[in-house]
C-alpha positions as CSV (number, residue, x, y, z in Angstrom):
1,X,-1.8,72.4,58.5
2,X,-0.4,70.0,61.3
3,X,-3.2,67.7,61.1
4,X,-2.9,67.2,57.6
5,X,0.8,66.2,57.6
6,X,0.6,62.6,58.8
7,X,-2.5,62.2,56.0
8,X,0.2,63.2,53.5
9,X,2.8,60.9,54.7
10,X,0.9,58.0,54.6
11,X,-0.7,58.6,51.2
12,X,3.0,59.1,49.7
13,X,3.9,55.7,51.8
14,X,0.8,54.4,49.5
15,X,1.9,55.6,47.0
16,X,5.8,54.7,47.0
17,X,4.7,50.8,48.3
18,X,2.1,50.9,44.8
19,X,5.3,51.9,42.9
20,X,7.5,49.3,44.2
21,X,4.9,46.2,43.5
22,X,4.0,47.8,40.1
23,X,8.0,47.7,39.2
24,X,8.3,44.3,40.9
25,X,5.1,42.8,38.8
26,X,6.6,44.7,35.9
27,X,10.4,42.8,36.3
28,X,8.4,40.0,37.3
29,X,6.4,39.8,33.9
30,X,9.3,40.8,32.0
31,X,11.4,37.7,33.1
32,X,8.6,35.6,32.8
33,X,8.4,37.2,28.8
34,X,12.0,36.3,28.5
35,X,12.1,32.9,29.2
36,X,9.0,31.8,27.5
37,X,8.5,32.1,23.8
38,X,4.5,32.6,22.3
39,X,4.0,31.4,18.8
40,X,0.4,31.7,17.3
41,X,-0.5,29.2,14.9
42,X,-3.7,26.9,13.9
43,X,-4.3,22.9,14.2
44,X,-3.5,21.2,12.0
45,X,-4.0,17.4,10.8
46,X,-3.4,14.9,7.9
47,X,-6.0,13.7,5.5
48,X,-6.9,11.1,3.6
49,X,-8.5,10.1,0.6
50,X,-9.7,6.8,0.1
51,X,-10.7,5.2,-3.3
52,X,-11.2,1.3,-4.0
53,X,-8.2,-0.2,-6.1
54,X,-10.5,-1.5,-8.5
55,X,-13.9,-0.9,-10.8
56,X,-16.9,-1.4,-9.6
57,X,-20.7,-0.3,-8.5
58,X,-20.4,0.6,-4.7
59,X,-23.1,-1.7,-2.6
60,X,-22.7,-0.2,0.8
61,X,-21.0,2.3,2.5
62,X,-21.3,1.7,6.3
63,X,-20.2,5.7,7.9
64,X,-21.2,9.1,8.3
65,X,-19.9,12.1,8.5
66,X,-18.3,12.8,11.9
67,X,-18.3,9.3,13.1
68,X,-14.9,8.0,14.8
69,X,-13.5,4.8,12.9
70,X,-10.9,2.5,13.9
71,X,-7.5,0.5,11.8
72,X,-8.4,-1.7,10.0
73,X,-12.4,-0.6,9.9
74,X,-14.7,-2.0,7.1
75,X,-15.8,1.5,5.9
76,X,-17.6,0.6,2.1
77,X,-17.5,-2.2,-0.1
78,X,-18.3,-2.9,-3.8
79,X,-20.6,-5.4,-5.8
80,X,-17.8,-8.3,-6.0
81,X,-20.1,-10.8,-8.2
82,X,-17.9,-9.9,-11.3
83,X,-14.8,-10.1,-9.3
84,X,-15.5,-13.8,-7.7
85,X,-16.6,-14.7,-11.2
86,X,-12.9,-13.9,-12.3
87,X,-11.1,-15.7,-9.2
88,X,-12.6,-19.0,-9.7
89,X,-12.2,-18.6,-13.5
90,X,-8.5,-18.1,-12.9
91,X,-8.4,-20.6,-10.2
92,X,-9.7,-23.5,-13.1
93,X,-7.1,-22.1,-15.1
94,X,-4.8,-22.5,-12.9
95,X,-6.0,-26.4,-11.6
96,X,-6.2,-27.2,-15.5
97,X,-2.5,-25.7,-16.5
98,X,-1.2,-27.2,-13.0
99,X,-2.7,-31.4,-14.4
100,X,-0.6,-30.3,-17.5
101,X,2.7,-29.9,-16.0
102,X,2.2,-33.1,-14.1
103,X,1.9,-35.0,-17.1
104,X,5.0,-33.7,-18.9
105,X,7.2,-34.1,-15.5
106,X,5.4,-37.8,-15.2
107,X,6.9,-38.7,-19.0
108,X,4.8,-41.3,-21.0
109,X,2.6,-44.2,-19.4
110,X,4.2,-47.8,-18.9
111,X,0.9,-49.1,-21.3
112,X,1.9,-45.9,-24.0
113,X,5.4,-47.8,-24.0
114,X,4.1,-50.8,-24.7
115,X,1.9,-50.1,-27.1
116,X,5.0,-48.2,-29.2
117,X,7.4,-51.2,-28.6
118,X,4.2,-53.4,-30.0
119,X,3.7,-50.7,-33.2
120,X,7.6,-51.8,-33.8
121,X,6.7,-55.7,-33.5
122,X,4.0,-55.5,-35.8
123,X,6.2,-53.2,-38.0
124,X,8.9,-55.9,-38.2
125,X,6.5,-58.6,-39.4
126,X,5.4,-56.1,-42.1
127,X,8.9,-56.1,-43.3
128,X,9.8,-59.8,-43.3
129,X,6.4,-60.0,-45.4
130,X,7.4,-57.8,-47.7
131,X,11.0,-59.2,-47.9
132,X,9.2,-62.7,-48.3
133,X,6.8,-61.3,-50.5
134,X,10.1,-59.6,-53.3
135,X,11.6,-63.1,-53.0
136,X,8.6,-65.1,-54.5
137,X,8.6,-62.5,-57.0
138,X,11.4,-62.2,-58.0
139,X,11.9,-66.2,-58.3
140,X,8.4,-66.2,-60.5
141,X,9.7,-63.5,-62.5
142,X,12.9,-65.6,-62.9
143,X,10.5,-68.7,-64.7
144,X,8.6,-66.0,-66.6
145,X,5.2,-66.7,-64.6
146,X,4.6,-63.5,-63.6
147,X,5.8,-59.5,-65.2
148,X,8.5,-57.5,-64.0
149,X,5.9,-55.0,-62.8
150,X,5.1,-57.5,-60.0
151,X,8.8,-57.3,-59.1
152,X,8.8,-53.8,-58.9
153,X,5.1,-53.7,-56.6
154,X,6.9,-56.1,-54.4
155,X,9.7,-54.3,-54.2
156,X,8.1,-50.9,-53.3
157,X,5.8,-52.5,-51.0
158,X,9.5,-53.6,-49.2
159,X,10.7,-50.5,-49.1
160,X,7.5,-49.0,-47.8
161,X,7.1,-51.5,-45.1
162,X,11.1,-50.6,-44.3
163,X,10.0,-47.0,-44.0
164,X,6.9,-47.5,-41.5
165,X,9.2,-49.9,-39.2
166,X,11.9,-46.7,-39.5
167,X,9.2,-44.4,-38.0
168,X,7.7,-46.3,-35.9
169,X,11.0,-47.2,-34.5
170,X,11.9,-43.1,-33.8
171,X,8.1,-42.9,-32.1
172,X,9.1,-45.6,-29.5
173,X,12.6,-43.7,-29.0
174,X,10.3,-40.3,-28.1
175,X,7.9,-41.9,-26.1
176,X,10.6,-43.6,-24.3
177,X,12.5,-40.2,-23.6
178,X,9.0,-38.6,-22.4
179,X,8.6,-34.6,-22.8
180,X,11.0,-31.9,-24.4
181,X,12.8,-30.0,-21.5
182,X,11.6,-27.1,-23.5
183,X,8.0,-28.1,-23.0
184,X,8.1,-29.0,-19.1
185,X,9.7,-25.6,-19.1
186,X,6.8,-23.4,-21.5
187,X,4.1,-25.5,-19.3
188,X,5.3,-24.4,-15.8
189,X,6.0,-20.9,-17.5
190,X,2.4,-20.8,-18.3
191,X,0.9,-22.2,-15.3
192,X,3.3,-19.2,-13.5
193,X,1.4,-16.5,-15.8
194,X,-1.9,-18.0,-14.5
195,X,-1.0,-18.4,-10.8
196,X,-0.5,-14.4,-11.4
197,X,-3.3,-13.9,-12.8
198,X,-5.3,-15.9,-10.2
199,X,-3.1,-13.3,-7.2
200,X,-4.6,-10.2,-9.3
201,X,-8.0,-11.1,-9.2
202,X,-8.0,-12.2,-5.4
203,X,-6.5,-8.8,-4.6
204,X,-8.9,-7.4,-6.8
205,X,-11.5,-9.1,-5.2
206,X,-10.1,-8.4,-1.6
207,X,-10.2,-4.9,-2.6
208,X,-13.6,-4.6,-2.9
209,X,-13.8,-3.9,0.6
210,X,-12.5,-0.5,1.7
211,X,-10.5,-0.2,4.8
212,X,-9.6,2.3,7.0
213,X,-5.7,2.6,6.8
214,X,-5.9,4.6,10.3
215,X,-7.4,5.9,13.1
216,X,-10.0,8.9,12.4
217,X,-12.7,10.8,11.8
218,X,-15.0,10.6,8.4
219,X,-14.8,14.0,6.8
220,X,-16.5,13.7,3.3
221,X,-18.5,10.9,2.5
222,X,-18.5,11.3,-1.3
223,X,-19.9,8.3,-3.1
224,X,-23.3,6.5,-2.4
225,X,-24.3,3.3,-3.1
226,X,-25.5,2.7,-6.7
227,X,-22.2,4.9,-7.8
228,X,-19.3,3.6,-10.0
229,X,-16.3,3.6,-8.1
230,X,-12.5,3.4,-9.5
231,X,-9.1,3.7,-8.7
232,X,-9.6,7.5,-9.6
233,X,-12.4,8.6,-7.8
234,X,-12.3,8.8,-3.7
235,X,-15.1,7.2,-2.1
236,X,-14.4,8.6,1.6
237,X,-12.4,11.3,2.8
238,X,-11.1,10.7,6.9
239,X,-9.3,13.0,8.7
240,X,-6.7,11.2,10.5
241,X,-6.5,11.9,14.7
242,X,-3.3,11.1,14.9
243,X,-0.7,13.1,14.8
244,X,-2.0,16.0,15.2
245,X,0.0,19.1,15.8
246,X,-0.2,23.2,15.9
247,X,1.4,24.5,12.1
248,X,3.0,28.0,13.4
249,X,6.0,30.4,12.2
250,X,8.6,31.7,14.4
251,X,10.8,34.7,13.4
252,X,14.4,33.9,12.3
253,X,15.6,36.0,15.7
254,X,14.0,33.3,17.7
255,X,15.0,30.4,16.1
256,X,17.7,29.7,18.0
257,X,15.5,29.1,21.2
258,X,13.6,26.3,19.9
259,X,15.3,22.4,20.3
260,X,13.4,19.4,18.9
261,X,11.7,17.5,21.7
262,X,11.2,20.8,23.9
263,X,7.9,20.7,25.5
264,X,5.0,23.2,24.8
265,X,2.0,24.2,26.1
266,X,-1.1,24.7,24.3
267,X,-4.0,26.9,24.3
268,X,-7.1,27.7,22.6
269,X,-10.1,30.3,22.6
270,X,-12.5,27.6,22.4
271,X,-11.8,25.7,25.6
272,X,-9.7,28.9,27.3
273,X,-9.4,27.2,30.8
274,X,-7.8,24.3,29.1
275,X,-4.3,23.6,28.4
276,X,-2.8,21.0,25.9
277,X,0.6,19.0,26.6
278,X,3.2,19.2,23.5
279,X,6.3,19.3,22.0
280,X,8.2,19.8,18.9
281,X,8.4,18.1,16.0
282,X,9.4,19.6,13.5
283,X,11.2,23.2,12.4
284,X,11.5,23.7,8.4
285,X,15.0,24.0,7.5
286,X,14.3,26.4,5.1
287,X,12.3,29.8,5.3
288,X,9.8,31.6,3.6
289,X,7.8,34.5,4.2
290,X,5.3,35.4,6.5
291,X,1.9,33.8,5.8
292,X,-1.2,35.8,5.5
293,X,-2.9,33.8,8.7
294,X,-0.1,34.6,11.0
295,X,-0.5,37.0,13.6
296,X,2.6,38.4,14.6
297,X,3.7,42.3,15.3
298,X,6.6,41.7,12.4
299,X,6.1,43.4,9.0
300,X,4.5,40.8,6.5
301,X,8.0,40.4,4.5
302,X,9.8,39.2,7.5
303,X,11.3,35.8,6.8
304,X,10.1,33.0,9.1
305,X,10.3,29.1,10.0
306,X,7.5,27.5,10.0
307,X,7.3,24.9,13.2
308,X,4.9,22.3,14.2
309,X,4.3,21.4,17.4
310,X,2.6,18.3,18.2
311,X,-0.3,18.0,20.5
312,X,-2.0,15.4,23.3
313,X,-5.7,15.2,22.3
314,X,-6.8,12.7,24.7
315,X,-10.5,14.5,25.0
316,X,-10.8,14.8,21.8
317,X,-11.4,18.9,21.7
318,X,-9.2,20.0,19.0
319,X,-10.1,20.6,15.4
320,X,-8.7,21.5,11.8
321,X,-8.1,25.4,11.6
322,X,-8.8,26.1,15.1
323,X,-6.3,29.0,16.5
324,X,-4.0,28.0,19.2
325,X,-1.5,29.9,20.9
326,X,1.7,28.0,21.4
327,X,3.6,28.9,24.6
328,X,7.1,27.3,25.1
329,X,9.4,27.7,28.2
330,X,13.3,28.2,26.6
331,X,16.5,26.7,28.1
332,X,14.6,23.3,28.9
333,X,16.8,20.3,30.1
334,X,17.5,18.2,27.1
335,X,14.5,15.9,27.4
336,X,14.8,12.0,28.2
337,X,13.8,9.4,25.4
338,X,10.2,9.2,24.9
339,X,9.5,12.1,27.3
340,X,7.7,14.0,23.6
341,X,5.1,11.5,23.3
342,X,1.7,11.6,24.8
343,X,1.1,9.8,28.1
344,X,-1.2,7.0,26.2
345,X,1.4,6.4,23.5
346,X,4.3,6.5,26.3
């Protein structure tokens, strides 16, 4: 029995030292447990459907599915024949209106005010005529030689000639006073109208060429050329890379751990040996109940919050849907400005 006592003592110092790591690793893990909190969510991302802002037969459309596209990108374009048929209608429109409100701001021509004032001349020699002509009449008619219904030709034929001088007279005091105000007005009115119209088919026109309004990735390419396109009906759906967050729930318990602008860490079972920077963004300030997709040990009627936390993406690894677990480390120093931003947007 002797020999077998010093065997016994050191399997019970074994045993005792196994013990005391186990409870250390245990406290050790529990700490850890306590100061970080683990959300479970999926990545998420904006998208985008883009349509042309006018009608027309779609001639080209220059991506594919998958491929990355850039601001500002020419991504499809329409036939535009009809539409630069309309601007440079509307631009003649406009040149002609634009001639008629220089006319009625010039006033009447030097020669149209000499020809009126000439009208009036010739006028006034009608009327001394006629006045010449009454006399003789009336001095014949005096002696007998000639009927009283020569007077009276003569005298009508005076008053007429007074009558023509009259108007004549009031149409060299309008073409001497030029344009109504109301007419210089109605003209630049109208050359306004057409100036508009001219801006609407130039947009048009300009908007026969499909942009991208982002940075992204083509998810749908729904029309083809040959299709009719309209302000209804999207030509290209793109998935826009940036931002680009985790969408997860945290229980009302642990809401008070979470600050806007704490940082996060990522991780997801497709690339398990990688981690993603974060921080976040966003917490709903009102609460629902637990989704269907979430993945928590809480009974499904538990009220929640839903969070997102925004992610770095520089490899360009994460998609739409995947599942990522969130981990976030609480009591963080309040972060300094711009610190929740990725290192390429810092």
């Amino acid at each position: 029995m002797t020999p077998r006592k010093p065997f016994v003592l050191v399997l019970l110092a074994l045993a005792a030292g196994a013990l005391a790591a186990g409870a250390w690793w245990y406290t050790r893990g529990n700490q850890s447990a306590a100061d970080v909190l683990v959300l479970h969510g999926n990545v998420d991302i904006r998208q985008v459907e883009l349509a042309f802002n006018a009608n027309g037969r779609v001639a080209q459309v220059l991506v594919h599915e998958g491929d990355r596209v850039r601001k500002g990108q020419l991504l499809a374009a329409i036939d535009t024949e009809r539409l630069a048929s309309a601007v440079a209608e509307a631009r003649a429109r406009v040149a002609a209106q634009r001639e008629v409100v220089a006319r009625l701001e010039a006033g009447s021509r030097p020669e149209e005010i000499r020809k009126a004032r000439a009208d009036v001349e010739a006028a006034r020699v009608d009327v001394k005529n006629a006045e010449l002509q009454y006399q003789r009449q009336q001095e014949l008619a005096a002696k007998h030689y000639v009927s009283q219904q020569s007077v009276d030709n003569a005298r009508f034929g005076l008053d007429a000639a007074q009558a023509r001088l009259k108007a004549i007279e009031e149409t060299l005091r309008l073409t001497e006073l030029g344009p109504r105000a109301e007419d210089k007005r109605g003209a630049k009115a109208t050359l306004a109208a057409n100036e508009a119209a001219l801006a609407i088919a130039q947009r048009d026109l300009a908007e026969g060429a499909l942009m991208a309004p982002s940075d992204g990735v083509i998810e749908n390419r729904i029309l083809e050329p040959g299709d009719m396109a309209s302000p209804a009906k999207p030509v290209i759906t793109l998935a826009l890379t940036d931002p680009l967050w985790v969408r997860t729930y945290v229980p009302e318990a642990d809401l008070g751990k979470l600050r806007l602008g704490g940082s996060a860490e990522i991780a997801t079972d497709s690339y398990p040996d990688a981690r993603y920077g974060g921080w976040v963004g966003f917490i709903s300030p009102t609460a629902e109940f637990t989704p269907k997709s979430v993945e928590t040990q809480e009974v499904r009627t538990t009220l929640v919050y839903q969070v997102r936390v925004f992610v770095c993406n520089s490899r360009n690894e994460l998609r739409l849907g995947m599942p990522a677990t969130v981990r976030i480390r609480l009591n963080q120093p309040a972060a300094p400005a711009g610190a929740n931003r990725c290192p390429e947007e810092r």
